[in-house]
One Martini backbone bead per residue (centre of mass of N, CA, C, O) as a GRO file, in nm:
protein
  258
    1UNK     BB    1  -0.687   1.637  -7.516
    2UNK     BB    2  -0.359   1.503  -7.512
    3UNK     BB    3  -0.240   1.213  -7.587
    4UNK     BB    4   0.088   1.127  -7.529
    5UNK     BB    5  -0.002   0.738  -7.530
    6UNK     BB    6  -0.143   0.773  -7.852
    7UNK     BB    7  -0.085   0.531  -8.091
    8UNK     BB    8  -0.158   0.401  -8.405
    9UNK     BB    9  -0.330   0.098  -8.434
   10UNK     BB   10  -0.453   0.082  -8.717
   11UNK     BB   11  -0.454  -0.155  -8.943
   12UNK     BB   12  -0.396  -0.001  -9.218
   13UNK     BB   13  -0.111   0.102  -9.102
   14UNK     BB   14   0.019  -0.154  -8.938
   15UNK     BB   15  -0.053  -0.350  -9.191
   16UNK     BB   16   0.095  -0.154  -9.429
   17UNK     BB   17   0.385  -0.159  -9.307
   18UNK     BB   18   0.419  -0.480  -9.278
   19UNK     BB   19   0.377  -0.566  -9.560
   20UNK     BB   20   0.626  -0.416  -9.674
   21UNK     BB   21   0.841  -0.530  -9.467
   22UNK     BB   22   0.792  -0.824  -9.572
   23UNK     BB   23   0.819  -0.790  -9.866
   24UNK     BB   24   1.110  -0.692  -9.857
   25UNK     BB   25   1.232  -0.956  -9.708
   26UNK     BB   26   1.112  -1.166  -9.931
   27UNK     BB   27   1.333  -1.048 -10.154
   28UNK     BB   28   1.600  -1.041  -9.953
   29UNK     BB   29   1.536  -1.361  -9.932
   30UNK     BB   30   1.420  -1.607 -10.076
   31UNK     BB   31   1.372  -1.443 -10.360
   32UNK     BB   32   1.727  -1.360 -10.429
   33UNK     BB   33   1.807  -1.613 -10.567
   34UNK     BB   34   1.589  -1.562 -10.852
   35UNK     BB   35   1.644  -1.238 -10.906
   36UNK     BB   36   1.982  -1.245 -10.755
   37UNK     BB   37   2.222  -1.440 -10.807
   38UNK     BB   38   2.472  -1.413 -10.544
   39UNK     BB   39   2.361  -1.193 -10.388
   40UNK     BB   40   2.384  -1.059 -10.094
   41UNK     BB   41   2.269  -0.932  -9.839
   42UNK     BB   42   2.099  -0.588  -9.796
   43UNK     BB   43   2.196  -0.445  -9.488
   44UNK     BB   44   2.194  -0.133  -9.543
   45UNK     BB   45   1.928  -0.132  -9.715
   46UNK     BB   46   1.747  -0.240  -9.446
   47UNK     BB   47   1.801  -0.019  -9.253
   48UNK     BB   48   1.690   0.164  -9.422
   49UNK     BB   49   1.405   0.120  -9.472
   50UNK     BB   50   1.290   0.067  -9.194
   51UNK     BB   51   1.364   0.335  -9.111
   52UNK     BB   52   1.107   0.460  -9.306
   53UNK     BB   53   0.925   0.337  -9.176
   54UNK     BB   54   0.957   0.457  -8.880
   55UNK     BB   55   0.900   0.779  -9.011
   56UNK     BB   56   0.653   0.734  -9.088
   57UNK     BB   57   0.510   0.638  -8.826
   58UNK     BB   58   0.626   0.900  -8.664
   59UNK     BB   59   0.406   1.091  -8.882
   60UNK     BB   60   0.112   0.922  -8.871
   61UNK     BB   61   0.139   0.722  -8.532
   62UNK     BB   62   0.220   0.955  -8.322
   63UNK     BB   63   0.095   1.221  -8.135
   64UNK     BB   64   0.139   1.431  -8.341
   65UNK     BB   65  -0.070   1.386  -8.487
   66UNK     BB   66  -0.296   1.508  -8.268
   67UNK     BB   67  -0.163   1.802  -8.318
   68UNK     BB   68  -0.227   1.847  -8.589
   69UNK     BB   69  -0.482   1.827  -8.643
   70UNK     BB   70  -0.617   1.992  -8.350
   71UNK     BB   71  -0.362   2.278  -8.308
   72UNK     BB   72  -0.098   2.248  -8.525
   73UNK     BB   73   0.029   2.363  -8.827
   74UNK     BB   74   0.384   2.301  -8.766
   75UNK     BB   75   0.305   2.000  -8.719
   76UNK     BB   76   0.205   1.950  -8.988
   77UNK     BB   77   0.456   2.036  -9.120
   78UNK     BB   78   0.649   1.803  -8.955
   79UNK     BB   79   0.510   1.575  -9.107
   80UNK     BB   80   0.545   1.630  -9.408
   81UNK     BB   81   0.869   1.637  -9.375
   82UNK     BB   82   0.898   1.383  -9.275
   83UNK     BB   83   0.771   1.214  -9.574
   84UNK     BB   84   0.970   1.336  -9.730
   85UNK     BB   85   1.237   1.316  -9.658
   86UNK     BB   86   1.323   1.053  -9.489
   87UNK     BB   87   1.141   0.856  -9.559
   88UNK     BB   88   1.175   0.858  -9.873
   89UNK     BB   89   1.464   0.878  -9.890
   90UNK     BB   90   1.513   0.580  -9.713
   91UNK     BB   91   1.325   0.399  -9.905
   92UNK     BB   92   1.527   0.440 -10.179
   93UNK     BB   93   1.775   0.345  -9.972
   94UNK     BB   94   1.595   0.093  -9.932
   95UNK     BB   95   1.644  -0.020 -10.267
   96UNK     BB   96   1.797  -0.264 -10.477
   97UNK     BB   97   1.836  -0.284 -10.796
   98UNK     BB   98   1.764  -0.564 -10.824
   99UNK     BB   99   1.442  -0.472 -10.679
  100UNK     BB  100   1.360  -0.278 -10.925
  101UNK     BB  101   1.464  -0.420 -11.228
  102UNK     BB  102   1.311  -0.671 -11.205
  103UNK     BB  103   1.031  -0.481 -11.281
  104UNK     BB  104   1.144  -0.381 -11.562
  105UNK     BB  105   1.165  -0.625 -11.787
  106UNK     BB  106   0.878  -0.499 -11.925
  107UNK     BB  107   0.847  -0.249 -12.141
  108UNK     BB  108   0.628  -0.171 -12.047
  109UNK     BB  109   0.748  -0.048 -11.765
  110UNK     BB  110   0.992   0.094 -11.858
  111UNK     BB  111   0.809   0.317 -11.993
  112UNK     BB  112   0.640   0.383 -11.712
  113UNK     BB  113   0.914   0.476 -11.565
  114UNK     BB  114   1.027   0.706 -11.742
  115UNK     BB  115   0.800   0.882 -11.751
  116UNK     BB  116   0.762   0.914 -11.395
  117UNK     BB  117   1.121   1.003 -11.378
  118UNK     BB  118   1.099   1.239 -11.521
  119UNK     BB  119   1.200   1.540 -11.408
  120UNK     BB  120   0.992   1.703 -11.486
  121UNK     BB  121   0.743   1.489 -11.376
  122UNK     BB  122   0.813   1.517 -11.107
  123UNK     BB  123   0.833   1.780 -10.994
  124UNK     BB  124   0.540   1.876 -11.118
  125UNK     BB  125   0.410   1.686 -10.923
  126UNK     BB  126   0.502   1.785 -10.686
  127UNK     BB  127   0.474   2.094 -10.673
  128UNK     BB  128   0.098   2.033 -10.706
  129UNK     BB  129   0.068   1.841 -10.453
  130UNK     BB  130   0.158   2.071 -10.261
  131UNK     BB  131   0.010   2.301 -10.335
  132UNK     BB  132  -0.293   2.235 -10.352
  133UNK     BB  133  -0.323   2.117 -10.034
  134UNK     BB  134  -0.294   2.430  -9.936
  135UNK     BB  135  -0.540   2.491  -9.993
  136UNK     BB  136  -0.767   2.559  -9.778
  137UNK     BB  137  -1.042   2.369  -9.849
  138UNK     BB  138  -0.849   2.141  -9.874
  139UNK     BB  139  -0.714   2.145  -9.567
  140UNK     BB  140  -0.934   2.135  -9.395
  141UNK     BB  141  -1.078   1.894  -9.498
  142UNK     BB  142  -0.875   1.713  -9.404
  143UNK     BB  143  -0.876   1.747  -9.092
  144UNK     BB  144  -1.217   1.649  -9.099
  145UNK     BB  145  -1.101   1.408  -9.233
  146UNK     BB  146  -0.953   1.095  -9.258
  147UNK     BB  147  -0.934   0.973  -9.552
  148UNK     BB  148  -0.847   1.257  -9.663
  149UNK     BB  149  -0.601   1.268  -9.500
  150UNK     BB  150  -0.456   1.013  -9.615
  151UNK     BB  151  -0.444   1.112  -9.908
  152UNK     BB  152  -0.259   1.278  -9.859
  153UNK     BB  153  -0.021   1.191  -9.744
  154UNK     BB  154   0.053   0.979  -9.996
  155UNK     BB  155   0.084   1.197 -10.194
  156UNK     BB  156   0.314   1.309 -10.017
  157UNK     BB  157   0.494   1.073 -10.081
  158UNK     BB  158   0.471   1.005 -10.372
  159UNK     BB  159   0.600   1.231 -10.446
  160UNK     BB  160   0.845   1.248 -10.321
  161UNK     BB  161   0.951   0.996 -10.470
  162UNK     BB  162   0.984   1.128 -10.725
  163UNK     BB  163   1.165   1.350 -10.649
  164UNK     BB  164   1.370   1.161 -10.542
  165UNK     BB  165   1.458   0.992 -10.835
  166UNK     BB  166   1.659   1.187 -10.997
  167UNK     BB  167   1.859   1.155 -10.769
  168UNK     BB  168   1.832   0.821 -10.593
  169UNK     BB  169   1.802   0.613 -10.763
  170UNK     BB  170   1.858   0.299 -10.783
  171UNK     BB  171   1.853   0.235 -11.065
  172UNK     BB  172   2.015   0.120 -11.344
  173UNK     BB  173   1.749   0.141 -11.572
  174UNK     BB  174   1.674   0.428 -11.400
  175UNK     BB  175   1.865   0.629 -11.336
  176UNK     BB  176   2.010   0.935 -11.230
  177UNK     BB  177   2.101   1.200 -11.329
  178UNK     BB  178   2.292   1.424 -11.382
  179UNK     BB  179   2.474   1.645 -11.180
  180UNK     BB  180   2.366   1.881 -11.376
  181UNK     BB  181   2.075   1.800 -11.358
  182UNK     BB  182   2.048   1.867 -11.074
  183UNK     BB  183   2.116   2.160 -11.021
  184UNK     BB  184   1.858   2.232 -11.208
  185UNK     BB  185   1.648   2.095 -11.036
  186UNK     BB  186   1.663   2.212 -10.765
  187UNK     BB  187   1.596   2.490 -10.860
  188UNK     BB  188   1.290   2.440 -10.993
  189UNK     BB  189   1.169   2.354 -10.717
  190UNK     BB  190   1.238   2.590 -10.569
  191UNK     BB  191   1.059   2.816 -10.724
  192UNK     BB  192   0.808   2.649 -10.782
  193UNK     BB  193   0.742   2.666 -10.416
  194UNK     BB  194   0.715   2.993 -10.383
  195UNK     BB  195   0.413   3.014 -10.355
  196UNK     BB  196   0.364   2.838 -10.105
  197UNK     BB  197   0.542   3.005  -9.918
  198UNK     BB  198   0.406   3.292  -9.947
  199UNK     BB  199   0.147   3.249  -9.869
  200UNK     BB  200   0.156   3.139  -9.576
  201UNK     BB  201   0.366   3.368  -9.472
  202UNK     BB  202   0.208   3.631  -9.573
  203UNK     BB  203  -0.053   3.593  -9.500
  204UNK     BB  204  -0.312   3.825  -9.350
  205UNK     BB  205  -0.447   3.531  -9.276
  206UNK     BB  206  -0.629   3.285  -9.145
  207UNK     BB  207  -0.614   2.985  -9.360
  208UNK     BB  208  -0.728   2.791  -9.110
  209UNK     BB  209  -1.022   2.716  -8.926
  210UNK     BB  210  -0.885   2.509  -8.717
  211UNK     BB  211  -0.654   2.671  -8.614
  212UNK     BB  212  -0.788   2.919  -8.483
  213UNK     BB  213  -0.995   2.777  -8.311
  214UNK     BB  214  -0.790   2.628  -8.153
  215UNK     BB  215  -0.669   2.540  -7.910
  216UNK     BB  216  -0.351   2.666  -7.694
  217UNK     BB  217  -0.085   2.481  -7.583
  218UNK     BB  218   0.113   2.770  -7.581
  219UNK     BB  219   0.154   2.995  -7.438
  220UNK     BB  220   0.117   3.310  -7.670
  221UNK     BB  221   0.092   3.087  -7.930
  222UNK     BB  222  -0.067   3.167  -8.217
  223UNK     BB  223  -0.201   3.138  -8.485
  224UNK     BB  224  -0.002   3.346  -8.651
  225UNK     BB  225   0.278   3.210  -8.544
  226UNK     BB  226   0.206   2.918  -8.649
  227UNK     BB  227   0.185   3.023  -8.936
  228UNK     BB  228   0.458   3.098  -8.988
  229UNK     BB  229   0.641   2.888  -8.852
  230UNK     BB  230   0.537   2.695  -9.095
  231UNK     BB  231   0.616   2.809  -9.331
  232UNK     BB  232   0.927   2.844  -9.281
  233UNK     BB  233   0.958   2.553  -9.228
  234UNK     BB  234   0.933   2.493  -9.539
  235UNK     BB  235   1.158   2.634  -9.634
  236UNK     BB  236   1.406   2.571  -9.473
  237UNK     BB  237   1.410   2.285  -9.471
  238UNK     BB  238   1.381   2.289  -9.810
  239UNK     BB  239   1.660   2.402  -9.839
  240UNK     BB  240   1.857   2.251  -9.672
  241UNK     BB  241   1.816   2.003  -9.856
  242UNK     BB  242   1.864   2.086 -10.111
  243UNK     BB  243   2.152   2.207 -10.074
  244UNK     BB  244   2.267   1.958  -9.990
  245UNK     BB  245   2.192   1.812 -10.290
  246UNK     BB  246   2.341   2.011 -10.416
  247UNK     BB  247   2.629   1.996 -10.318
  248UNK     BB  248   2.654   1.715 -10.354
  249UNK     BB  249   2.645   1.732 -10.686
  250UNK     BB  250   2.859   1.921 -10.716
  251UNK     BB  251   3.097   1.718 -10.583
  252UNK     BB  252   3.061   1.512 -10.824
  253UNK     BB  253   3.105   1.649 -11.054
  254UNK     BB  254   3.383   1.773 -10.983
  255UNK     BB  255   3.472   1.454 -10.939
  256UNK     BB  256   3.436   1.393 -11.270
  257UNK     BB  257   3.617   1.613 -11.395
  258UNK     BB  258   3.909   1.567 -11.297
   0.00000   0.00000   0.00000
């Protein structure tokens, strides 16, 4: 049954996000002055952090893991869109350019973040390390193995990071592209996923074995249900959130062009 009281408080999670948490403090705050001498401490870029980090562990560190795990794929399906859109989202504005830009001052660095950040290059690692993921035997390895599973979150949040850095990147020295470059890149994202949208959506199978047989805590929805429901809701979510940063470039583009 379901501990509804029961969040994960393994070292590894609670300490990689301290750790994180303590790190970013760290260049926000003592070594700021030699960093980027003169720059007020960025308490706006410090909320948004922190809070990527709470939507974080609120997505693999909360009861939802185990509902996830071995209950509901839609479940799992909001566990990964937590980890793609706010959380990564959040991450990515709550870091102050001066605490990227310093990180990129030797050559060698600057062509590693360009080959990464390049729109082409983001795509299609988004859209590979997502589509792959969701083959069966990968995707149920994952339920079954708890290290697999980790590993699983984890590209899916790195790729995220990819995914929205051509649009939100923090850089100076590595900007974000052009508004029209973003229209076009949204719209190649979003087609590049229709075929694993497809897949779950319309599958005439359950897809995952774990979830088939899994107890229904639902009365009445069905294994067939979870499973149209998690492909929809990453379709629709996926969109929603797409349109917004698509109207965004837009309405930015066409107020560059005034």
């Amino acid at each position: 049954m379901i501990d509804w009281r029961h969040w994960h408080n393994e070292p590894w999670l609670v300490g990689g996000l301290v750790f994180f948490g303590w790190l970013w403090a760290i260049l926000a705050g003592p070594l700021r002055a030699r960093i980027a001498p003169g720059v007020a401490f960025p308490r706006g870029h410090a909320v948004r952090f922190y809070l990527g980090i709470l939507f974080f562990y609120l997505a693999v560190g909360s009861p939802l893991d185990q509902i996830a795990e071995g209950y509901l794929f839609s479940a799992h399906m909001l566990q990964h869109q937590l980890l793609i859109y706010p959380a990564a989202i959040l991450f990515l504005l709550g870091l102050p350019s001066w605490m990227i830009d310093s990180a990129l001052q030797r050559p060698v660095a600057r062509r590693l973040g360009r080959f990464f950040t390049h729109p082409v290059i983001c795509g299609v690692v988004y859209t590979i390390v997502v589509s792959i993921w969701h083959a069966p035997w990968l995707y149920d390895w994952a339920l079954q193995d708890k290290l697999v599973h980790v590993i699983e979150h984890l590209m899916f949040f790195g790729s995220a990071l990819l995914y929205w850095c051509p649009l939100l990147s923090p850089s100076r020295v590595l900007p974000p592209i052009s508004y029209a470059a973003q229209l076009l890149y949204l719209v190649a994202v979003i087609i590049g996923m229709t075929p694993v949208f497809a897949f779950i959506t319309f599958s005439q199978d359950i897809l995952y074995p774990t979830y088939e047989y899994a107890p229904r805590i639902i009365a009445g929805f069905s294994a067939e249900d979870d499973q149209l429901l998690a492909g929809a809701s990453m379709k629709i979510v996926g969109m929603f959130v797409a349109l917004a940063a698509f109207l965004r470039a837009f309405y930015l583009w066409y107020q560059e062009k005034k």
